[in-house]
C-alpha positions as CSV (number, residue, x, y, z in Angstrom):
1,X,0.0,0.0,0.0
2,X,1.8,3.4,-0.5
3,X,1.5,6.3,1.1
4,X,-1.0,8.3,-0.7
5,X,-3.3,5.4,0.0
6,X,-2.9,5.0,3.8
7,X,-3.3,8.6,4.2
8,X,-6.4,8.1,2.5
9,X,-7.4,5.3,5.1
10,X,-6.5,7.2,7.8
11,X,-8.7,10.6,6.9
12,X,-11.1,8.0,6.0
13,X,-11.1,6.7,9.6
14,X,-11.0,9.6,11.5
15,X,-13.7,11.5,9.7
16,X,-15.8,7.9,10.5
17,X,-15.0,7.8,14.1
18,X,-16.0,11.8,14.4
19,X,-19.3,10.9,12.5
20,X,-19.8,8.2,15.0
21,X,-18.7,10.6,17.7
22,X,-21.1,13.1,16.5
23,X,-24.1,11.6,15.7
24,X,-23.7,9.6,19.1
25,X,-23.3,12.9,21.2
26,X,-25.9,14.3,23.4
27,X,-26.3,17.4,21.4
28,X,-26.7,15.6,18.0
29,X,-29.3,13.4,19.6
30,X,-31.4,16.3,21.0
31,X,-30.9,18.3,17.3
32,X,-32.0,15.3,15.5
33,X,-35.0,15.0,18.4
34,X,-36.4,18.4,17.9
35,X,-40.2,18.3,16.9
36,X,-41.0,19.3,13.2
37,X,-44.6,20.0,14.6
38,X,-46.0,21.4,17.8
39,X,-49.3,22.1,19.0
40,X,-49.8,23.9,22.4
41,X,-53.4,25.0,23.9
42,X,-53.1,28.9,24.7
43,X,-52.3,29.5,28.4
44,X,-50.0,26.6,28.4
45,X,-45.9,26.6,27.9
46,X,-43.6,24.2,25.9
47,X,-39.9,23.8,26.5
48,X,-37.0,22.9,23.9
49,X,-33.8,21.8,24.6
50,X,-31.2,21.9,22.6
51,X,-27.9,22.5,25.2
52,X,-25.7,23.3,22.6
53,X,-23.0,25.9,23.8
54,X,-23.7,28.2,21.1
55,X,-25.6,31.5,20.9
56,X,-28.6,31.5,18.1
57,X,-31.0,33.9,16.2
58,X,-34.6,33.2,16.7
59,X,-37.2,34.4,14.7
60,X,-41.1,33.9,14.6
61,X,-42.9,34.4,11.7
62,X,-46.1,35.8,13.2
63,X,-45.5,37.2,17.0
64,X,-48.9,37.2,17.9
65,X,-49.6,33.9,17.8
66,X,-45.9,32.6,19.7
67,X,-43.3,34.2,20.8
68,X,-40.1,32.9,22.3
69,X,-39.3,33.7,26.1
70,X,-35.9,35.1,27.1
71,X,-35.0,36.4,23.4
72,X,-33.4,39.3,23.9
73,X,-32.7,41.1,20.7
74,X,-34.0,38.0,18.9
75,X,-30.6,35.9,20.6
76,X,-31.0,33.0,22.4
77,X,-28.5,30.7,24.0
78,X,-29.0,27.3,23.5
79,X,-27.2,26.1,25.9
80,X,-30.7,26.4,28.0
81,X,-33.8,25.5,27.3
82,X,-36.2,27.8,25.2
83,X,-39.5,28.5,26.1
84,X,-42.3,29.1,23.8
85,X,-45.2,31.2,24.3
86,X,-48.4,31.2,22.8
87,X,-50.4,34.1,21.8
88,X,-53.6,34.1,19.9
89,X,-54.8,30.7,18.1
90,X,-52.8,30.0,14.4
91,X,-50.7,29.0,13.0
92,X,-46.8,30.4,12.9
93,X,-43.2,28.7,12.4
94,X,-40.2,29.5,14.6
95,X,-36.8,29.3,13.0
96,X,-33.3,29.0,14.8
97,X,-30.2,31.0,12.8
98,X,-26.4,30.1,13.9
99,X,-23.9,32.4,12.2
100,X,-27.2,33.9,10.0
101,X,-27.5,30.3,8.6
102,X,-31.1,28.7,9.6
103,X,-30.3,25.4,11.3
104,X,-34.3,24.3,12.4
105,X,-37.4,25.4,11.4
106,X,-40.8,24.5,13.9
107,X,-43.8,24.5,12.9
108,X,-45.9,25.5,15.8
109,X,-50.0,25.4,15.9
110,X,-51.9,27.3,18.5
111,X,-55.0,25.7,19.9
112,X,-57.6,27.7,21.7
113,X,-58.2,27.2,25.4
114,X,-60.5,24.4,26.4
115,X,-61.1,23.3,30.0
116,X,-63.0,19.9,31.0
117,X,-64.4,19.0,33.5
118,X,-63.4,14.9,34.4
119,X,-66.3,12.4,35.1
120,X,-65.7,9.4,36.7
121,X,-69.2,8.8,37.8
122,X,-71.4,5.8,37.3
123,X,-74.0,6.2,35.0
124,X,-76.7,4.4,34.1
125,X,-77.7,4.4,30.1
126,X,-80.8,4.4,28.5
127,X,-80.1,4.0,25.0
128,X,-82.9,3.3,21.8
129,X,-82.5,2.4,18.5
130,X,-82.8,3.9,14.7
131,X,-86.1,1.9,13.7
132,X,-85.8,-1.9,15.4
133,X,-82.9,-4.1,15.7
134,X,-83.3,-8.0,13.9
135,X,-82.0,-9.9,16.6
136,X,-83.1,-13.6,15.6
137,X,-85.2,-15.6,13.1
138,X,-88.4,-17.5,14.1
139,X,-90.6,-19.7,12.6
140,X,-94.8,-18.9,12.7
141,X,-97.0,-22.4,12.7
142,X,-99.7,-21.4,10.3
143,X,-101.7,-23.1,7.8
144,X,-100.2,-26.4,9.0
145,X,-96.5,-25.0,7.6
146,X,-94.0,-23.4,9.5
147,X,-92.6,-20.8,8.0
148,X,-90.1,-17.3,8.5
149,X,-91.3,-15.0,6.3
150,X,-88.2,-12.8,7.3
151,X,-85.7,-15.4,6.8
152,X,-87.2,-15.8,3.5
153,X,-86.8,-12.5,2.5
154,X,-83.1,-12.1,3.2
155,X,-83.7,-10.0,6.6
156,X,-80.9,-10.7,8.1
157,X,-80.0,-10.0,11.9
158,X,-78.1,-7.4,12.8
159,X,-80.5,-5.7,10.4
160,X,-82.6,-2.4,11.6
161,X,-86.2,-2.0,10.3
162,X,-86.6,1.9,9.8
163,X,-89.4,1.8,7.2
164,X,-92.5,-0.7,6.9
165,X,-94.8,0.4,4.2
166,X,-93.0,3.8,3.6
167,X,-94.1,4.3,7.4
168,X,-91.1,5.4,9.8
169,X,-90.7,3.2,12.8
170,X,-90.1,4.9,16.3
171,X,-90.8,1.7,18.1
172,X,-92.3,-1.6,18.4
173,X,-95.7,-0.8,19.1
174,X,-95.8,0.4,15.8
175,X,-94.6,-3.0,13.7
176,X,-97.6,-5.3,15.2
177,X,-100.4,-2.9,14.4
178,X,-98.6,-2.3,10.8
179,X,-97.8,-6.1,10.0
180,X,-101.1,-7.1,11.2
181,X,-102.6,-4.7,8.7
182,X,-101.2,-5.4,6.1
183,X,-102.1,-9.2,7.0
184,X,-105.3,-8.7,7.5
185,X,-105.6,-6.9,3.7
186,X,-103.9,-9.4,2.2
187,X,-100.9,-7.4,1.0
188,X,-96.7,-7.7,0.9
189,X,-95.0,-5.6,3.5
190,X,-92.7,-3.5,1.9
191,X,-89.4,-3.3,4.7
192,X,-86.8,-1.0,4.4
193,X,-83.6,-1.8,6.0
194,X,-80.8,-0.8,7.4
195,X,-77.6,-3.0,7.1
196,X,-74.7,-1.3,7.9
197,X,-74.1,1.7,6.0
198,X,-76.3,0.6,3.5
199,X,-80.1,0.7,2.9
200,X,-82.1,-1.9,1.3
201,X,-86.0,-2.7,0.3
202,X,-87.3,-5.7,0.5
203,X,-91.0,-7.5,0.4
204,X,-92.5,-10.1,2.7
205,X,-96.0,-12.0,3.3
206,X,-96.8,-12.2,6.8
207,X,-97.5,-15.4,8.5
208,X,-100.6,-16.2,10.6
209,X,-100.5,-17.5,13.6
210,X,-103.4,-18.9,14.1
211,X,-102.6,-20.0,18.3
212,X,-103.0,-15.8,18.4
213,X,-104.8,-15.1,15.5
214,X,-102.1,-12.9,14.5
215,X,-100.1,-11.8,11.7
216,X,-96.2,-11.8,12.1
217,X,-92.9,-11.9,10.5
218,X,-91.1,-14.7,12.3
219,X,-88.6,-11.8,13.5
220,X,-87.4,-11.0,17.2
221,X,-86.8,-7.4,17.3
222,X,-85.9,-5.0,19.6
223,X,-86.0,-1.4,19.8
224,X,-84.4,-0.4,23.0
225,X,-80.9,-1.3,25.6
226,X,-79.5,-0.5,28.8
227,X,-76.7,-1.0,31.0
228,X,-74.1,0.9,32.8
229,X,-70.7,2.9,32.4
230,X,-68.9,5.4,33.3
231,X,-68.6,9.0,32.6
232,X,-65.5,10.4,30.8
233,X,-65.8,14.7,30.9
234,X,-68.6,17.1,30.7
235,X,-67.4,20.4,28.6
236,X,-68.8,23.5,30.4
237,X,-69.0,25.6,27.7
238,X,-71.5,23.9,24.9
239,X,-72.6,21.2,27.8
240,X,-71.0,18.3,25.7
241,X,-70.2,15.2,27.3
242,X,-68.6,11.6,26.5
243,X,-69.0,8.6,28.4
244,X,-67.5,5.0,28.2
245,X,-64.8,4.8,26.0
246,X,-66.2,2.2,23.6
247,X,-69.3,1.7,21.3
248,X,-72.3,0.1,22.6
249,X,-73.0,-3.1,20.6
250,X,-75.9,-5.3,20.8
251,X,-76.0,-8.1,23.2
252,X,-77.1,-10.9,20.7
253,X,-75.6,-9.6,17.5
254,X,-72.3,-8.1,18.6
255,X,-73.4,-5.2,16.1
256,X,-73.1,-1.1,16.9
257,X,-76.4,0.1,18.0
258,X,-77.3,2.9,15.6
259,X,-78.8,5.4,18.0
260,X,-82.3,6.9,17.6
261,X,-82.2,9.0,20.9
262,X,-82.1,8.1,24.7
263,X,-80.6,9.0,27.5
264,X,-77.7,9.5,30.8
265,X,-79.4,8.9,34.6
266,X,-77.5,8.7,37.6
267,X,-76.5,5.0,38.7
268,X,-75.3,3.1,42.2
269,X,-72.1,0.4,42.4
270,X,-73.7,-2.3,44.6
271,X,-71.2,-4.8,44.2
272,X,-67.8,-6.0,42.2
273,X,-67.3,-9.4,40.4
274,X,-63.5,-8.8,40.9
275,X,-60.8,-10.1,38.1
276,X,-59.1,-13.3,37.9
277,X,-56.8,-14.1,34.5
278,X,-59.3,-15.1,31.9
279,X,-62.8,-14.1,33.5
280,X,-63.0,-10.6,33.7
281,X,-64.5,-8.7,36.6
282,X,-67.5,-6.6,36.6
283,X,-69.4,-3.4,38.4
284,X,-73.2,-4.2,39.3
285,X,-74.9,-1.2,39.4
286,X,-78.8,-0.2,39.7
287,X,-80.3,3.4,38.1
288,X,-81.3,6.0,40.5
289,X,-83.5,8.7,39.9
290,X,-84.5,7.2,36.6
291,X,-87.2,10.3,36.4
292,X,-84.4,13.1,36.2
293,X,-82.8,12.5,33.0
294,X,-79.2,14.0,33.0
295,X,-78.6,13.6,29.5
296,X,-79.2,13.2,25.7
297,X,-77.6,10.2,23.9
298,X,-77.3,11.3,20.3
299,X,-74.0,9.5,19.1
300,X,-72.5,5.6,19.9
301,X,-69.4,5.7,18.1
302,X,-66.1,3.2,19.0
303,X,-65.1,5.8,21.4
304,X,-68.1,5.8,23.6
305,X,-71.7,7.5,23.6
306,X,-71.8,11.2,23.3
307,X,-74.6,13.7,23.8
308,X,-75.5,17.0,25.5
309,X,-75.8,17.0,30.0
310,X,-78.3,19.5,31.6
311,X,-76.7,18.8,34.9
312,X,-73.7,17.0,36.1
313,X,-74.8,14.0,38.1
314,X,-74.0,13.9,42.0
315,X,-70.5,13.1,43.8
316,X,-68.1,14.8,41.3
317,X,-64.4,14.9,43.0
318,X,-64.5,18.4,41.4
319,X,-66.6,21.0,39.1
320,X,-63.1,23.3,38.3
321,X,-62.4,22.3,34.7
322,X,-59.1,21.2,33.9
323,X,-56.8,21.6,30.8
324,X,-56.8,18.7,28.5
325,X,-53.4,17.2,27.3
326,X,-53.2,16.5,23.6
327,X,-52.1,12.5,22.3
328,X,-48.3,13.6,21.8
329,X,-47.9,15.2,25.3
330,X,-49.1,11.9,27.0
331,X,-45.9,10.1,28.2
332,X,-45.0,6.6,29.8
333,X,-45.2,6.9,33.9
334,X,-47.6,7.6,36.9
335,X,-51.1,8.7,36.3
336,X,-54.7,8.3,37.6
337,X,-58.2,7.0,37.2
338,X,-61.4,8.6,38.6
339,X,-64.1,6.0,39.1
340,X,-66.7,4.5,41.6
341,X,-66.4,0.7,43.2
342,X,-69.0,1.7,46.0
343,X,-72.3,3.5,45.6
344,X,-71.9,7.0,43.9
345,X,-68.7,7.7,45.4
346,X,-66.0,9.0,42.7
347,X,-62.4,7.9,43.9
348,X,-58.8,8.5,42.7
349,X,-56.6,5.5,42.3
350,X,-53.4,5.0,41.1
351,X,-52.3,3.6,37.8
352,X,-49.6,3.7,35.2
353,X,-49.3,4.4,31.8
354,X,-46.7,1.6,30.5
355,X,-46.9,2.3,26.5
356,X,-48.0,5.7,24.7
357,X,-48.5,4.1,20.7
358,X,-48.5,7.4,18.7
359,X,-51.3,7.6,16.9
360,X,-52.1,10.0,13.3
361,X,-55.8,9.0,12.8
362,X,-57.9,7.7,15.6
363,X,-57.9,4.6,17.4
364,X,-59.5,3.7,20.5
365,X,-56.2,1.4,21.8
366,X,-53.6,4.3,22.2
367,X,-52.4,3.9,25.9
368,X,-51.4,0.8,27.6
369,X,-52.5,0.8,31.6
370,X,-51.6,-1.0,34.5
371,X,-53.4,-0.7,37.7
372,X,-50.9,-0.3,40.5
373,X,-53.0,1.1,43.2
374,X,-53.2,-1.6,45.9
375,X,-57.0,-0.4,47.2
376,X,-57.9,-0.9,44.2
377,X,-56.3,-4.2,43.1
378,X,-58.1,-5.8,46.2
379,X,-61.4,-4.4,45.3
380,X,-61.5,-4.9,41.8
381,X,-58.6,-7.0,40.5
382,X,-57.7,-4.2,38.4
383,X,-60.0,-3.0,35.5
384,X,-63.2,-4.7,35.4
385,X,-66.5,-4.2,33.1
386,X,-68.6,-1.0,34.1
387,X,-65.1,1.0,34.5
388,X,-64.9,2.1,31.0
389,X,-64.7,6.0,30.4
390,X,-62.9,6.3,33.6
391,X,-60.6,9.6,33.0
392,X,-57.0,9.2,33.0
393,X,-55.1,12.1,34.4
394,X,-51.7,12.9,34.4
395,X,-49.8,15.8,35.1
396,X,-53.2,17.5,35.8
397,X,-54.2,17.1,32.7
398,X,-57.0,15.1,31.4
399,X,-55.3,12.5,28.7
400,X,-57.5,9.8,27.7
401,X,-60.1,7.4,28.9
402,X,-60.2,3.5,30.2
403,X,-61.5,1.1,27.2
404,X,-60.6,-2.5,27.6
405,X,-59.1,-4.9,30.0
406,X,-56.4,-7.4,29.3
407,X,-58.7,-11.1,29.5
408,X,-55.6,-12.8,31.0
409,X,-53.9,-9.8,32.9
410,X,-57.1,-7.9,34.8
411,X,-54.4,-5.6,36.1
412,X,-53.8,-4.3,32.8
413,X,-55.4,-2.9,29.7
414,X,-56.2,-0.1,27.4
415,X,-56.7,3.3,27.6
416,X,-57.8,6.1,24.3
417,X,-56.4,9.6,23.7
418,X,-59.1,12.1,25.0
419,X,-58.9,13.8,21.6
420,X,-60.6,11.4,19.8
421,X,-63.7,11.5,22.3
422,X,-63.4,15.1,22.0
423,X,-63.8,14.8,18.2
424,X,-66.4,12.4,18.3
425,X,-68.5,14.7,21.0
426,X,-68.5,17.5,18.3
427,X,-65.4,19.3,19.7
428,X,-63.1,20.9,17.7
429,X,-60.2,21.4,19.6
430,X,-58.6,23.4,16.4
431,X,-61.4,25.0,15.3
432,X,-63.4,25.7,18.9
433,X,-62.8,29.4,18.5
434,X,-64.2,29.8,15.7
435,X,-67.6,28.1,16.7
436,X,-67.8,30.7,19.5
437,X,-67.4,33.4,18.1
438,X,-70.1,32.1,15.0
439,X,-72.5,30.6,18.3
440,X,-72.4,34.3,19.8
């Protein structure tokens, strides 16, 4: 090898090892680290740390909206961390300059100021359907044959009846009187249907049964369901609310209820089936006060059932609203749960957040939970049925809700991002001021 070429190895090396050096340095990791993006609530604070022993130009390209603290002159010095400011909601970008050469550019989004107020309280629900819900298939004795006149025209369950003879169906009170009817005349029922997102028509000739001397379709319907959860937040301003955490699916189709109204009561833990690996545990609960209705139900979506609250129901830990933390500023570590395992009583108990899974489009498993409060762990086992829609706070911030348990670790389970039952409850975190002003 001659010289020219080991000199070449040797530049070749030491530029590698100072790459190495570099790009494995604290300073090169917390450069490379810096957010793109970030979005901040207005009367709330963000730090950046750089710690790089050098003296930079910051610039904002709107003021108003962010400012950086501690810039004199525009100068910075980045060997501490900068604080950013927010002003009024928008959008502005601030951009770092070493020796006048731009070096990082963030894009930072202000949100306007929203304030919850977290649930935790058991509530009972009251829920009815779009039209009637096909639950099961039956067969009518008439005529000596026995027959399904749904079955045989393709209603299949999971299917909801919104139309019978161009009629609208609130209820079932309505289908008997309409089905015998028709019977009675001699004519086809003409159905419309609801199967998933799409609608159908279809014609049927009901059956008589003669033990009754009535006409029917060999269907089992229903039109209404109940049970109990928990409630998530109540926003003060436009009296929004979300509850539960998860959609409400039908007991004997496994289907999403499509909702047609109904409504929040108050509800009482009696008792706790607690949590053994493989059987999850469960809250039994009776409705209180089922005349004072709390609530509208108008949406069941995979984040829980959303509506609007004329009053909050009783035992809240607290009616000051809090902030609300947004997906990215969720982070592994202690948090807590507000929930009830006795009566009405809302409690705080102790959990941890063991996996944030960042999430661009909604999803109801964001957070990972594990139950480390010990009260709680010999009540309940951990996180049983009924408990869903507990809050999670951390850092005094609400952050996301309690969905689903772990079947063969009751200690464990997951939790959603709040924003996505903010979204679903009709609030627009980016757009909230804008609503106002319009509502006023």
């Amino acid at each position: 090898m001659n010289t020219r070429n080991k000199q070449k190895m040797i530049i070749g090396c030491f530029v590698l090892v100072l790459a190495l050096f570099t790009f494995s340095s604290a300073p090169f990791q917390q450069f490379a680290s810096f957010p793109e993006k970030i979005r901040m609530f207005q009367g709330s604070l963000t730090e950046l740390s750089l710690t790089m022993p050098v003296t930079a130009t910051v610039e904002t390209s709107d003021p108003d909206v962010v400012h950086v603290a501690a810039a004199v002159d525009q100068q910075v010095d980045l060997r501490h961390p900068l604080t950013i400011q927010p002003g009024h909601p928008g959008d502005a970008k601030v951009m770092l300059k070493v020796a006048n050469i731009p070096v990082k550019t963030v894009d930072v989004e202000v949100l306007p100021d929203l304030k919850v107020i977290p649930g935790g309280q058991s509530i009972g629900v009251q829920l009815q359907t779009v039209g009637v819900l096909v639950v099961g298939h039956h067969l009518v004795e008439s005529r000596g044959q026995k027959t399904s006149p749904g079955e045989q025209a393709d209603v299949k369950v999971g299917d909801m009846i919104t139309r019978i003879n161009g009629t609208e169906i609130h209820g079932m009170s309505q289908v008997g009187k309409l089905i015998n009817e028709s019977g009675r005349n001699g004519k086809k029922v003409e159905l419309t249907v609801l199967r998933g997102k799409q609608t159908l028509r279809t014609e049927l000739v009901p059956a008589l049964d003669e033990k009754e001397n009535m006409y029917r379709m060999g269907l089992y319907i229903r039109d209404s369901a109940a049970g109990v959860g928990t409630l998530t937040f109540y926003e003060p301003q436009s009296t929004k609310y979300g509850a539960l955490g998860h959609v409400i699916s039908d007991v004997d189709t496994g289907k999403p209820i499509t909702v047609g109204g109904g409504h929040v009561i108050q509800s009482s833990v009696t008792s706790i089936e607690k949590g053994e690996s493989g059987a999850p545990g469960e809250k039994f609960a009776i409705f209180k006060n089922e005349r004072v209705k709390l609530g509208s139900i108008e949406k069941n979506t995979p984040f829980g059932i959303f509506g609007t609250m004329r009053q909050l129901p009783d035992n809240t830990i607290g009616k000051k609203p809090i902030p609300v933390g947004l997906s990215e500023q969720v982070k592994p570590g202690p948090a807590e749960i507000y929930t009830v395992v006795d009566g009405q009583k809302v409690e705080k108990f102790k959990i941890e957040i063991v996996n944030v899974i960042p999430q661009k489009y909604p999803s109801t498993k964001g957070l990972i939970l594990k139950v480390t409060d010990p009260v709680l762990l010999k009540k309940t086992g951990g996180i049983v049925q009924g408990m869903s829609g507990s809050p999670i706070i951390q850092d005094g911030k609400l952050v996301g809700a309690v969905t689903h348990v772990f079947v063969n670790d009751p200690t464990s389970g997951y939790g959603t991002y709040i924003e996505w039952m903010l979204q679903d409850a009709g609030i627009d975190i980016r757009n909230r001021a804008e609503q106002q002003s319009r509502a006023s």
